[in-house]
Structures are given as structure tokens and as C-alpha cells.
C-alpha positions as CSV (number, residue, x, y, z in Angstrom):
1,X,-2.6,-8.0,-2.7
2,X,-4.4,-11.4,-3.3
3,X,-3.5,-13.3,-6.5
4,X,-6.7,-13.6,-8.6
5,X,-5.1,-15.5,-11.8
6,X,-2.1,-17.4,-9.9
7,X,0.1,-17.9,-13.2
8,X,-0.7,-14.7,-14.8
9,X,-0.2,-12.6,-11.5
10,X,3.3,-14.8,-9.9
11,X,5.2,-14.1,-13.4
12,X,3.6,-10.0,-13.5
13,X,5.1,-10.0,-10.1
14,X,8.4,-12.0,-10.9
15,X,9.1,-9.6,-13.4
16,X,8.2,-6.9,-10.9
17,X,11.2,-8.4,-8.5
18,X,13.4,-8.8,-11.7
19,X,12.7,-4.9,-12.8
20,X,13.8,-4.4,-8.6
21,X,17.0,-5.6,-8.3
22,X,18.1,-4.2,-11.9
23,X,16.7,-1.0,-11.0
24,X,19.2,-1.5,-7.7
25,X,22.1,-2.4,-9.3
26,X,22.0,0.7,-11.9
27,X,21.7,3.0,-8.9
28,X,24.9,1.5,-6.9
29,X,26.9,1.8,-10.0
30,X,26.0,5.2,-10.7
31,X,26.4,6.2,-6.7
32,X,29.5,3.8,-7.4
33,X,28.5,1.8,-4.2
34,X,29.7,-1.3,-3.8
35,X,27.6,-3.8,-5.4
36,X,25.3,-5.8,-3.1
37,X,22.8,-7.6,-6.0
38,X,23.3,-9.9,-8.5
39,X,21.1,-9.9,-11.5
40,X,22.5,-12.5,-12.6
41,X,21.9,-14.7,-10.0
42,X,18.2,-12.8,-9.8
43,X,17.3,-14.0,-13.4
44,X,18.4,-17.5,-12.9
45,X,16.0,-17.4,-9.5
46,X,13.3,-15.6,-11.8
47,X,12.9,-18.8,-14.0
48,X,11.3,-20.6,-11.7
49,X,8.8,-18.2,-11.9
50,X,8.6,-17.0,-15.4
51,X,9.2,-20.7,-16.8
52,X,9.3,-23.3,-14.7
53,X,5.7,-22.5,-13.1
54,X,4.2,-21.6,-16.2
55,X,4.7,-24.6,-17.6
56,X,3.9,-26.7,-14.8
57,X,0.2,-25.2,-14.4
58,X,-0.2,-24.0,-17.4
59,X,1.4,-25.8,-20.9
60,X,-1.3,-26.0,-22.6
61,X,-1.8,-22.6,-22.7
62,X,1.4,-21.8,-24.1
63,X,1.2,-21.4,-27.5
64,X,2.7,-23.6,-30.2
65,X,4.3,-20.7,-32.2
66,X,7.4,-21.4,-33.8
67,X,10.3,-20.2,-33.0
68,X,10.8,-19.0,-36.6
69,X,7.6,-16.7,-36.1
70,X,8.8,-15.7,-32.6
71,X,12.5,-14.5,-34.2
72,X,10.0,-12.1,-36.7
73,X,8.8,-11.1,-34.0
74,X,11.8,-9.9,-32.4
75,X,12.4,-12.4,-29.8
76,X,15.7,-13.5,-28.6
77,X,16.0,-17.1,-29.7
78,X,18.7,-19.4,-28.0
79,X,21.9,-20.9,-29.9
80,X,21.4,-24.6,-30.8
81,X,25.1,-26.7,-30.3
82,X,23.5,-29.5,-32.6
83,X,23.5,-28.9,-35.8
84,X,20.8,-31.2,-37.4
85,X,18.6,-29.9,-34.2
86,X,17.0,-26.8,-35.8
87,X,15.0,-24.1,-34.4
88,X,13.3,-24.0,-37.1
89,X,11.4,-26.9,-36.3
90,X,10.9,-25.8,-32.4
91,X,8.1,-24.5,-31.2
92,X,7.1,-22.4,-28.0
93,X,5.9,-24.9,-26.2
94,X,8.6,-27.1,-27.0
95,X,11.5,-24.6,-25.6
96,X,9.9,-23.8,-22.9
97,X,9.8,-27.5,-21.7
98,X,13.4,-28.1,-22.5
99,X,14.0,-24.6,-20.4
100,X,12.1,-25.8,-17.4
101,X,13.9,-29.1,-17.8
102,X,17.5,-27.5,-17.6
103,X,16.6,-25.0,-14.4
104,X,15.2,-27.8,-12.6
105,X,18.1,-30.0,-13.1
106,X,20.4,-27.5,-13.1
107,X,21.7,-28.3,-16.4
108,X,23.3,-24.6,-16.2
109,X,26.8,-23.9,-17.2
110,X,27.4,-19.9,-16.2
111,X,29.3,-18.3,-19.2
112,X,31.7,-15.4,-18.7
113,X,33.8,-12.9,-21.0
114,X,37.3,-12.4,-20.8
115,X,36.9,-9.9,-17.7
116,X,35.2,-12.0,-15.0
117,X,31.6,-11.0,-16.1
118,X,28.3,-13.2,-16.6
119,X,27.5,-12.7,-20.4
120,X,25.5,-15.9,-20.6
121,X,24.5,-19.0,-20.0
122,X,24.5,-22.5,-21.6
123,X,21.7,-24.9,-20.4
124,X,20.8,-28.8,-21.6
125,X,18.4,-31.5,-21.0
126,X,20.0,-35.1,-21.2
127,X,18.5,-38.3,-22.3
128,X,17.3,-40.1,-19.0
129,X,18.7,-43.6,-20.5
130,X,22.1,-43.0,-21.8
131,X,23.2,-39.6,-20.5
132,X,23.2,-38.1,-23.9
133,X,22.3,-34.7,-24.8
134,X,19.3,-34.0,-26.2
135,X,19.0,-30.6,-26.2
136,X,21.4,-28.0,-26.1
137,X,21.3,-24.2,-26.4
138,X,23.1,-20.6,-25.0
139,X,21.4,-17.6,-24.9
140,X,23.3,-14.7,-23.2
141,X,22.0,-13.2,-20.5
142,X,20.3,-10.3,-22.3
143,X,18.4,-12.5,-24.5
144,X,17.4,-14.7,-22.0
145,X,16.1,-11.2,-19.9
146,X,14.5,-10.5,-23.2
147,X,12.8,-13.6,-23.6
148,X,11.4,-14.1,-20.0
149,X,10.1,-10.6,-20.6
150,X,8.3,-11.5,-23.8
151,X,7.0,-14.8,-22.5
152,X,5.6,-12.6,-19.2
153,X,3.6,-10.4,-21.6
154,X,2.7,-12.9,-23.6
155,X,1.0,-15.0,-20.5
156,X,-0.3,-11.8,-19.1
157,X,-2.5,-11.6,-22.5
158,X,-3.5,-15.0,-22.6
């Protein structure tokens, strides 16, 4: 299948890929196979295509919604470790650079729960003079599923 709309048709078929291996992994466990994919590992991969290119080709498509009118409309929105940074104040377009920033500087610190398990996933952009963070925020893995699955229906209606 040729791509006709490159952005809009790589994320549709990221997500596809995404959907895949999750699909995978809930048959092996219900088989109770050993496991063999790592969704995990498949949604960190699936950034570059759900963020990263998006906002290479195509920021200023992406809306400058707040993040205050994105959490009323029920999507995931990431922790913030500083305090006097509010989300309040972020917008789309604005989170989705720091995002990109983080994955392609793997600025990525895995987070697991008390039993050996992926539940999240810090990331961080730092200031390129002084090493300093300037942004810093966790979402857990199911929010960030969440989220690349909102931001892949909202570009697919763009």
C-alpha cells in the first residue's frame, strides 16, 4: 500500500504495529506461552513514529491546545517534577517538542513497580549550556499508550 499523506498514514500504521504486538502479548498470556514481545519496548520504538516524525514534518500542524483543554478532554497528561513549571501553561505543541526532544536524546529513565514490571517512564530535556533540566515529566506507560493514541487520531483528522 503506497503512502498518500506520509504523516497521517506512518502514525495510522504505527499505531497499527502498536495494536500488533499488544494484541500478541494478550494471546501468549492467555495460551500462557512464554512471552516473546515487549510492549514496552514497542511503545518506546512507536515514538519515533507517533511523535518524533510528526513533529519533525509537521509542527505547525499540531495544534496549540492547552494541556488544560486536552485533560477535559480526557487525555492522559504527564507529571511535571518542577513545581513552578505548570501544565497549565503548556500547550500541545509545546509537549510534544519536549517529548521528541527526550526520545531523541534518550532522556528516558524506565520506571518499574515493586515486582520487576515497566509501569512508566520518566523523560527530560536539559539545557544545552549548563546541563540543567528544563523539563521534566512521567507518564506511566498507559497514559503514554493513551496519549500517542489520542495524538494519532487527532493527526489522522487534521
Amino acid at each position: 500500500m503506497d503512502y498518500k499523506e506520509l504523516v497521517k498514514d506512518f502514525t495510522k500504521r504505527t499505531m497499527s504495529n502498536l495494536n500488533a504486538i499488544d494484541n500478541l502479548l494478550e494471546q501468549q498470556q492467555k495460551k500462557g506461552e512464554k512471552i516473546t514481545v515487549f510492549e514496552t519496548t514497542q511503545l518506546i520504538n512507536s515514538c519515533l513514529g507517533l511523535i518524533v516524525i510528526p513533529k519533525e514534518t509537521w509542527l505547525d500542524n499540531i495544534p496549540e491546545t492547552s494541556l488544560v483543554e486536552l485533560k477535559a478532554d480526557g487525555w492522559p497528561i504527564p507529571e511535571l517534577s518542577d513545581p513552578s513549571e505548570a501544565w497549565q501553561d503548556l500547550t500541545l505543541r509545546q509537549l510534544i517538542k519536549y517529548l521528541r526532544n527526550a526520545i531523541v536524546h534518550w532522556n528516558i529513565e524506565i520506571i518499574q513497580d515493586g515486582e520487576n514490571q515497566i509501569c512508566g517512564l520518566k523523560m527530560w530535556n536539559d539545557h544545552e549550556e549548563n546541563d540543567s533540566r528544563v523539563h521534566e515529566s512521567t507518564l506511566s506507560v498507559d497514559d503514554l499508550r493513551n496519549f500517542m493514541g489520542k495524538f494519532s487520531d487527532m493527526i489522522a483528522h487534521i
